[in-house]
SESE-513288 format. One record per residue (C-alpha): residue in one letter; x, y, z. Coordinates in steps of 0.1 Angstrom, whole numbers, padded with zeros to 4 digits, always signed. Example, Ala and Ser with C-alpha at 12.3 -4.5 7.8 and 13.67 -1.06 7.14 Angstrom:
A+0123-0045+0078/S+0137-0011+0071/
This chain:
X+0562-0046+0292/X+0545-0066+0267/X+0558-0107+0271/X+0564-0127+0241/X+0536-0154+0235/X+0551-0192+0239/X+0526-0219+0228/X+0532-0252+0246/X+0513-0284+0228/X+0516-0314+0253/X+0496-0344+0260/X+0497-0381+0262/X+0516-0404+0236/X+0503-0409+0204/X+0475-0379+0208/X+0492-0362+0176/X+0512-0331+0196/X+0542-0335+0170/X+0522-0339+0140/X+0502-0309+0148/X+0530-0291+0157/X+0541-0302+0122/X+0507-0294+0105/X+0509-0257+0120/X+0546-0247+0112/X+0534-0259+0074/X+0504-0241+0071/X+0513-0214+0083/X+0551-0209+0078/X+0554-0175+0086/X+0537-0174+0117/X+0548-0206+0139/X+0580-0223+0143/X+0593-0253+0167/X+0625-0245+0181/X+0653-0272+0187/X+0662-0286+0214/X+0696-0291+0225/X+0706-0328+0230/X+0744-0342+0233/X+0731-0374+0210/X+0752-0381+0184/X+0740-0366+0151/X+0717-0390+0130/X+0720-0397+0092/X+0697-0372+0072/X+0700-0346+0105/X+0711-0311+0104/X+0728-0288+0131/X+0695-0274+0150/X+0671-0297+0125/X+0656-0318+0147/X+0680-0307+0174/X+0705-0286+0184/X+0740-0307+0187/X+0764-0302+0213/X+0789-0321+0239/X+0782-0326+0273/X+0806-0301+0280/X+0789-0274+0259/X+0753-0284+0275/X+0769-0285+0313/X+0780-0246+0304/X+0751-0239+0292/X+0732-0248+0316/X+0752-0235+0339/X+0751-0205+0324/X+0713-0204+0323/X+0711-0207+0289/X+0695-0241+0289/X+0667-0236+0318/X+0651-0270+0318/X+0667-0302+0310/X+0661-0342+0311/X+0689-0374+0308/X+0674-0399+0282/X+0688-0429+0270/X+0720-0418+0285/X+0720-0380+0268/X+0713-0348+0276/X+0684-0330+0260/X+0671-0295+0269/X+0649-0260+0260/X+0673-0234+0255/X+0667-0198+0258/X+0680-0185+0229/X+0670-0209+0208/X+0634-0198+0216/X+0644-0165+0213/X+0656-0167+0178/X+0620-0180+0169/X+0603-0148+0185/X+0633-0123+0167/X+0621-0141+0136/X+0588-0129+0140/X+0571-0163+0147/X+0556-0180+0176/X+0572-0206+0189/X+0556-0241+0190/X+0569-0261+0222/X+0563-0302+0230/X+0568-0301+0268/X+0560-0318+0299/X+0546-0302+0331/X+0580-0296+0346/X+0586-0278+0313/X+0560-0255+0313/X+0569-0247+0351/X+0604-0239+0337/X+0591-0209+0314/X+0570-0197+0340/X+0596-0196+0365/X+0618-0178+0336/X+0588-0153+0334/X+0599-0139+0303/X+0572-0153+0276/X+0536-0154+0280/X+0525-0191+0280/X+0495-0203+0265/X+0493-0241+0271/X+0473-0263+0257/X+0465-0303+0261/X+0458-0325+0228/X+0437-0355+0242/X+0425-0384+0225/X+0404-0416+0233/X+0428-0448+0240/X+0413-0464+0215/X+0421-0434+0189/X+0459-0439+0202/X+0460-0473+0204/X+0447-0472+0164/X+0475-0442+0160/X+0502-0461+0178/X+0493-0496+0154/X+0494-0471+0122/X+0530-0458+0129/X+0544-0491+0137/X+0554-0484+0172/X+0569-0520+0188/X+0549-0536+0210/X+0568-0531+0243/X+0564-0489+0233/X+0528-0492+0225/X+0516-0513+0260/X+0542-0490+0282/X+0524-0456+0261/X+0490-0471+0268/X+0497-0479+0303/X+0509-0443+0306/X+0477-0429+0293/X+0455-0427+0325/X+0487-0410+0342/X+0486-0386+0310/X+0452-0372+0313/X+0453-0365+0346/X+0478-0336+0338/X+0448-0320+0318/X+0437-0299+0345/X+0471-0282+0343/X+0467-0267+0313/X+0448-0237+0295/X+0425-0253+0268/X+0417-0286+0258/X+0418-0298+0224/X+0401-0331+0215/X+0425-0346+0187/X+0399-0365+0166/X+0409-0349+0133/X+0440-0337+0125/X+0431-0307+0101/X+0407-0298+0128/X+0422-0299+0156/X+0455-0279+0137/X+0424-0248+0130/X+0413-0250+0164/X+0447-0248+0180/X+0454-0218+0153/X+0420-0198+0165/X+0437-0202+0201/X+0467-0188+0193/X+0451-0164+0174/X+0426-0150+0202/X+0457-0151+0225/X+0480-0132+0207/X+0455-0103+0199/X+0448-0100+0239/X+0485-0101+0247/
């Protein structure tokens, strides 16, 4: 039986994952899409029910992961967030591949599902490139010395993962990642 191909995009902070993640799903609308997650944070001004997240009470997320429905989950800043099943799902019955911003113990969650094939793939940058990346967007400076000091930690999860993408340019590094997926859906 043919398995349905999940990409996961991870690396260390400020290396670009979400803005290539962002970069793919708009060039190339009909073929990649990020599903949300499902967080019990309340609802932000200018967000949408399953845009960026998929809204629900802690009672609704215990259920569901109870249920199995949400197969890997995380408690920050006092809320529930995790990767739901069906959410992902919805992405592949759409006809797309589904883009996914995960850590290690995420990617060991699909596997362990063993339902999708996983192609995983770490975005690196220099420290300088991040640090420059992190100064652009006008992280604080607590966030940028705790992501820099988290770098070394970061790129030590490399090894982990299928290909390595050096993020020096973004519309580069967007065609590269693309070519990947590419090559990997036409072996799957």
């Amino acid at each position: 039986m043919e398995k349905n191909i999940v990409v996961v995009i991870e690396g260390p902070n400020g290396a670009g994952k979400n803005s290539i993640i962002r970069g793919l799903c708009s060039t190339y609308p009909g073929l990649y899409k990020k599903p949300a997650n499902v967080t019990t944070r309340e609802m932000r001004q200018g967000e949408k029910q399953g845009d960026p997240y998929y809204f629900v009470t802690v009672d609704q997320f215990l259920k569901m992961r109870t249920g199995g429905e949400i197969f890997e989950d995380t408690v920050r800043s006092g809320t529930y967030r995790g990767m739901s099943q069906t959410l992902i799902n919805k992405v592949i019955e759409g006809g797309r591949v589904p883009l996914i911003n995960c850590d290690l113990m995420g990617v060991a969650a699909l596997k362990k599902l063993g339902k999708y094939g996983l192609v995983t793939i770490f975005v690196t940058a220099t420290k300088e490139e991040i640090q420059a990346r992190l100064n652009a967007r006008g992280d604080s400076h607590y966030d940028k010395i705790k992501r820099l000091n988290d770098y070394e930690n970061y790129m030590t999860f490399e090894k982990h993962f299928d290909y390595s993408v050096h993020n020096k340019d973004l519309e580069t590094t967007i065609n590269i990642i693309h070519t990947i997926i590419q090559k990997n859906l036409k072996a799957n």
